[in-house]
Each structure stands twice: as C-alpha cells, then as structure tokens.
C-alpha positions as CSV (number, residue, x, y, z in Angstrom):
1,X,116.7,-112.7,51.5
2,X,113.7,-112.7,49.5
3,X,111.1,-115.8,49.8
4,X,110.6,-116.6,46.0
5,X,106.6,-118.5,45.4
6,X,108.3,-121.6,43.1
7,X,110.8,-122.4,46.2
8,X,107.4,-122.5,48.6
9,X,104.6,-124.4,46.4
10,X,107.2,-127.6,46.9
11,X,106.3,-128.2,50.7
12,X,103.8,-129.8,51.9
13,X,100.1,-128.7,51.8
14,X,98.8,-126.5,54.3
15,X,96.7,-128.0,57.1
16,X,92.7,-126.4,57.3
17,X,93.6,-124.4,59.9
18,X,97.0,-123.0,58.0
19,X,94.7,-121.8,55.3
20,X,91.7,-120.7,57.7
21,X,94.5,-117.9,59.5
22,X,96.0,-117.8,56.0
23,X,92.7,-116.1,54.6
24,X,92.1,-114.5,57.8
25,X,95.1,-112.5,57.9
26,X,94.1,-111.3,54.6
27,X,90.9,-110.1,55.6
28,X,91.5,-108.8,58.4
29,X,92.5,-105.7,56.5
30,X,89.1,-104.9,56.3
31,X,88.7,-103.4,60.0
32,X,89.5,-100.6,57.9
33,X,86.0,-99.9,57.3
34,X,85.4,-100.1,61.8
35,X,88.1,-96.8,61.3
36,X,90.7,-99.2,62.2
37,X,94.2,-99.2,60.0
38,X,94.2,-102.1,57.7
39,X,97.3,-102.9,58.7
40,X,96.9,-103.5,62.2
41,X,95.0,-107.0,61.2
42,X,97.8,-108.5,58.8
43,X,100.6,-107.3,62.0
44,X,99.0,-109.2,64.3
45,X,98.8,-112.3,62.2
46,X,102.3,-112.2,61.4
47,X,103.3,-111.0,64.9
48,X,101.6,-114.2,66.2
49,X,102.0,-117.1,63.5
50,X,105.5,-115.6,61.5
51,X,107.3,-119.0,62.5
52,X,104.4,-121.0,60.5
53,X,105.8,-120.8,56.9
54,X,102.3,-120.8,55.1
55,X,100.3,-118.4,58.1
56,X,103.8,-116.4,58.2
57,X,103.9,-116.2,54.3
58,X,100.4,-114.7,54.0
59,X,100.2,-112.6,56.8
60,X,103.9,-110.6,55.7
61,X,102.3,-110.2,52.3
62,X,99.0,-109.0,53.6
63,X,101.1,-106.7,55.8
64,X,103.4,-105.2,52.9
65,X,100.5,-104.9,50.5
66,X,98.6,-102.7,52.9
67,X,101.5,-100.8,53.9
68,X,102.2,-100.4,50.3
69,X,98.0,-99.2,49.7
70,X,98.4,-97.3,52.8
71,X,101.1,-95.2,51.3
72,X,98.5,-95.1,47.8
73,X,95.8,-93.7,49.4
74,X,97.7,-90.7,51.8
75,X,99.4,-89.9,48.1
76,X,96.1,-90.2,46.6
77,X,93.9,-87.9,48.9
78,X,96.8,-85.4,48.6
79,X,96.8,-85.5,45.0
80,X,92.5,-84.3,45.5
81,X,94.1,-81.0,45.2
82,X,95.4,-80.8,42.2
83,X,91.8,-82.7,41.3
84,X,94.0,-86.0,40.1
85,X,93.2,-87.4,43.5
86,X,89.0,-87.7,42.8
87,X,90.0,-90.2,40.0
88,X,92.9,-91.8,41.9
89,X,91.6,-92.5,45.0
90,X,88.5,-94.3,44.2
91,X,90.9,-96.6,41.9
92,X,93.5,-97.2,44.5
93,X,90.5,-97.9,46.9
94,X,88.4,-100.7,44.7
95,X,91.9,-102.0,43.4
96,X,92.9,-102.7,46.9
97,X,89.3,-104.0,48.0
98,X,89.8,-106.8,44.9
99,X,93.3,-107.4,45.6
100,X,92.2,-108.2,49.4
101,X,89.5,-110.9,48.2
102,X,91.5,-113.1,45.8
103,X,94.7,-113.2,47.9
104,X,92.0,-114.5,50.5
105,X,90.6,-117.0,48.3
106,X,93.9,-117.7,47.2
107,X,95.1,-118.4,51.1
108,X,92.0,-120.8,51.9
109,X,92.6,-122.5,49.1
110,X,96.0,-123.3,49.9
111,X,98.3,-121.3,47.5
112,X,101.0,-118.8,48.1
113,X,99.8,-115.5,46.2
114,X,102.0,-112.1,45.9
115,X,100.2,-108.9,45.4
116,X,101.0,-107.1,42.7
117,X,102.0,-103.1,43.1
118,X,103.3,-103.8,46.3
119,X,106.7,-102.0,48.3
120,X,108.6,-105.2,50.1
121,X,108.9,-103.6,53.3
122,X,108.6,-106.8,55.5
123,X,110.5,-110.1,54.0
C-alpha cells in the first residue's frame, strides 16, 4: 500500500506541535555530523509518533530518504577508487544536506513533501 501526497493534503491541517516533530524528524538526520547515523533520528521519530498520520508521514520519509543516501554515500566512497567517487561523493553529500532542509521547511510549514531519488523501503 503506498500513501499517495494528493489522498493526504485533504485532511485536516496539522496542529503546531504536528509540524514542530514533523520538521524535527527531518533534522534530526543531522546527528550525522556528532558521528551518529542519520538514520537513527528519523527511526526514532517514526518508532515513537508512526500512529500520527502527519508526524508518522514525515518521519517514514525522512527515514527512507536517508536509508536511500545512506546506501549513496557507501556506493560513492567505494566508487573513490576508481576516482568517480571524489566527484560523486561531495554531490551525494550537498544534495542530501539540501534535500534535508526543504523537506524540513516543508514539514513546519504543514505540507506533506516526498524526497526525490529515494528507495521506498519503509511505507
């Protein structure tokens, strides 16, 4: 079963706390840069608020995308060898660093947002 974004923008708008841990679980991603996975963040959002449609939303997507960027970057680094990966991995880096911050302005405002170039892993 697949959640499709039309089907969701029809309910009612999220309360300021809905989009507050909407945005967080977004940026949570970035305890990557404490040497923490970025995905542990988004999991725990999801593991906690998945039965809150909006939170639940967010916090699967923020957990498929970095999954997804996860996979990226370990194909990326390999790829340094055959020198493909020094070009690569600094664009799979920033790309995910951008995507991070507009899905999190996206969430506080109150929309649904899907990341693009992202594996559904979690639906």
């Amino acid at each position: 079963m697949t959640t499709n974004t039309a089907d969701l923008t029809t309910q009612a708008s999220p309360t300021s706390d809905q989009r507050s841990l909407a945005a967080l679980s977004h940026i949570s991603a970035f305890v990557m840069f404490l040497g923490i996975p970025a995905v542990i963040g988004p999991l725990v959002a999801w593991l906690l608020k998945r039965d809150d449609e909006f939170v639940g939303y967010h916090a699967r997507e923020a957990l498929t995308f970095n999954i997804s960027f996860m996979i990226y970057g370990i194909a990326a680094a390999i790829s340094i060898i055959l020198l493909v990966g020094l070009i690569l991995l600094p664009v799979v880096l920033v790309t995910w660093f951008i995507l991070v911050i507009v899905a999190s302005i996206k969430a506080s405002a109150g929309e649904y947002y899907e990341y693009p170039l992202t594996i559904r892993f979690v639906n």
